[in-house]
C-alpha positions in Angstrom: -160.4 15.7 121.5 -161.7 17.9 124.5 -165.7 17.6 125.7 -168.1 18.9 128.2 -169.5 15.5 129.5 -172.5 14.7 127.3 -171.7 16.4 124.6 -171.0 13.3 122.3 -167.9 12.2 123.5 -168.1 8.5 122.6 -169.9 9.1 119.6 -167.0 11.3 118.2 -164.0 9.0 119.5 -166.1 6.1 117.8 -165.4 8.0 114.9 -162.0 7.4 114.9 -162.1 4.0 116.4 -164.0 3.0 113.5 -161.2 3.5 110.9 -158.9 2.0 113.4 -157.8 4.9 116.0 -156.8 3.3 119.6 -159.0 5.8 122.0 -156.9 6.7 124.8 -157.0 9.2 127.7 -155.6 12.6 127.1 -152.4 12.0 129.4 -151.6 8.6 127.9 -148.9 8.4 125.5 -148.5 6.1 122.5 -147.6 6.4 118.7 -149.4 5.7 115.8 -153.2 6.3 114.8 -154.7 7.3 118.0 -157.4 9.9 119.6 -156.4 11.3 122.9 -159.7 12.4 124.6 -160.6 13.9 128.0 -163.8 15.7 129.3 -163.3 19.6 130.6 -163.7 18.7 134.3 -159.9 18.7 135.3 -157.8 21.0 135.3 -154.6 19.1 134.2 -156.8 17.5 131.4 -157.5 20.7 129.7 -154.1 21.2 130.3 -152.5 18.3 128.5 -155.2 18.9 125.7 -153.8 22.4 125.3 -150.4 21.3 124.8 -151.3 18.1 122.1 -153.8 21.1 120.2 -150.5 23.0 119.3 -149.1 19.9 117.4 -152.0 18.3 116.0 -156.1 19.2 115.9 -158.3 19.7 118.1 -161.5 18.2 117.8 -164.3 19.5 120.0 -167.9 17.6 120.1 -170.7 19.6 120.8 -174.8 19.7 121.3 -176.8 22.5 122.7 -176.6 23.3 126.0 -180.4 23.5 126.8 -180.1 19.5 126.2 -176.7 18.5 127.9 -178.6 20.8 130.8 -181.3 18.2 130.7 -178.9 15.0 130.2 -177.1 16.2 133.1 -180.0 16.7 135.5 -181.0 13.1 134.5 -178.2 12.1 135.3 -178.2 14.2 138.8 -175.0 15.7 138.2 -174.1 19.3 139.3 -175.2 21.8 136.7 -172.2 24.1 138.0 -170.0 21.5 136.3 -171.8 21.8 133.5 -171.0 25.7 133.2 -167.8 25.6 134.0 -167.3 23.0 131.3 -168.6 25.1 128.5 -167.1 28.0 129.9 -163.6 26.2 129.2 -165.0 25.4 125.9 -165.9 28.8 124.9 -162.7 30.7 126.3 -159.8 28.1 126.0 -160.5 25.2 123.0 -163.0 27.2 121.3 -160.2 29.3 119.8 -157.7 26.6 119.1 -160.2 24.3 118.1 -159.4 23.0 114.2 -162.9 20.5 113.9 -166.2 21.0 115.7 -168.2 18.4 115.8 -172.1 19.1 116.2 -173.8 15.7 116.8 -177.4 17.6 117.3 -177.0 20.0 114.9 -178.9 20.4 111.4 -175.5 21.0 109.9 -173.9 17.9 111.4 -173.4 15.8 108.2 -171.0 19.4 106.5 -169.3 19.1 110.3 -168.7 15.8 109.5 -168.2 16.2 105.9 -165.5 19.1 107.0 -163.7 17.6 109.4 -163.2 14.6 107.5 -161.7 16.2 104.6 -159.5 18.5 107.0 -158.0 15.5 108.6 -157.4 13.9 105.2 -159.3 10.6 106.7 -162.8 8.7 105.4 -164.7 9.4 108.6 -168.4 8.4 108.3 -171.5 7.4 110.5 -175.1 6.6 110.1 -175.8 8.4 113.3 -176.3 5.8 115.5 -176.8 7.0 119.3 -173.9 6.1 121.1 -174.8 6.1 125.0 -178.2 7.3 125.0 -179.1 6.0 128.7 -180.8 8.8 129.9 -182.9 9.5 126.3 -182.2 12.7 125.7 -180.9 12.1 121.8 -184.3 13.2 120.5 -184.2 16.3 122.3 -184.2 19.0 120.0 -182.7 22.5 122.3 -186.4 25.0 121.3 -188.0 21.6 122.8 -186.1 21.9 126.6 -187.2 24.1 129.5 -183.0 25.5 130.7 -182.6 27.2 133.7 -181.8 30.7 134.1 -177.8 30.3 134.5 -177.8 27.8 131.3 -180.5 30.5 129.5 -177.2 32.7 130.2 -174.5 30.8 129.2 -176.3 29.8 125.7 -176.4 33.8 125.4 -172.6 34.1 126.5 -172.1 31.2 123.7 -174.1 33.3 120.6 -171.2 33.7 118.2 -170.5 29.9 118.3 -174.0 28.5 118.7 -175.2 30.7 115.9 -172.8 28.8 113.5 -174.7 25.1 114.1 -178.0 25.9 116.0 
């Protein structure tokens, strides 16, 4: 699993965790049941992510980027980061990926639903927030104000935002 920070990272490794996964980082190595995970910030990351998505799936989390825009500014962290992150997603996972999974989306229980029987495993939630510091869980994306480079990337990101939003 590869994320743009905010995204719903934990939520999506707690997923796993919950049906007894051991979450560790994407350049750790270890046998059994376990979900490698790493955000698309560095460059050797998404690198090690691209080699594990050729033998096994790649599971991308996802929400809007109007609202990890506003999580982020929250936050104070740069919103360049933020582009460059979903950039990645969008032109390097977003081809290879095998499981999206939507945690803001109307269409998040099928996501769920989809992924769960793909992976041959009983994944299931009741939706709890994981990490919802900065409050932005309730944020639906037609609520947020996004700046003019995020108004742009969401454009650039049409044919997969279409499929959830």
């Amino acid at each position: 699993m590869i994320s743009v920070p905010h995204t719903g990272t934990h939520f999506t490794i707690k997923l796993f965790r919950d049906i007894g996964f051991q979450a560790l980082g994407m350049n750790e190595d270890a046998a059994g049941r376990v979900i490698h995970s790493a955000h698309m910030i560095k460059e050797t990351q998404m690198r090690r992510a691209e080699e594990r998505a050729q033998k096994m799936p790649l599971i991308l989390p996802l929400r809007h980027p109007f609202v990890v825009e506003e999580a982020w500014q929250r936050r104070g962290r740069p919103i360049a980061e933020l582009l460059e992150g979903f950039r990645s997603y969008q032109d390097r996972f977003w081809p290879i990926a095998a499981h999206v999974m939507p945690v803001d989306s109307d269409r998040r229980e099928a996501c769920l639903a989809e992924m769960a029987d793909g992976l041959g495993l009983p994944l299931k939630t009741d939706w709890t927030v994981i990490n919802g510091r900065e409050k932005t869980h309730d944020l639906r994306w037609t609520d947020c104000t996004p700046s003019d480079a995020v108004k742009r990337l969401a454009d650039e990101m049409t044919p997969i935002l279409e499929r959830y939003y």
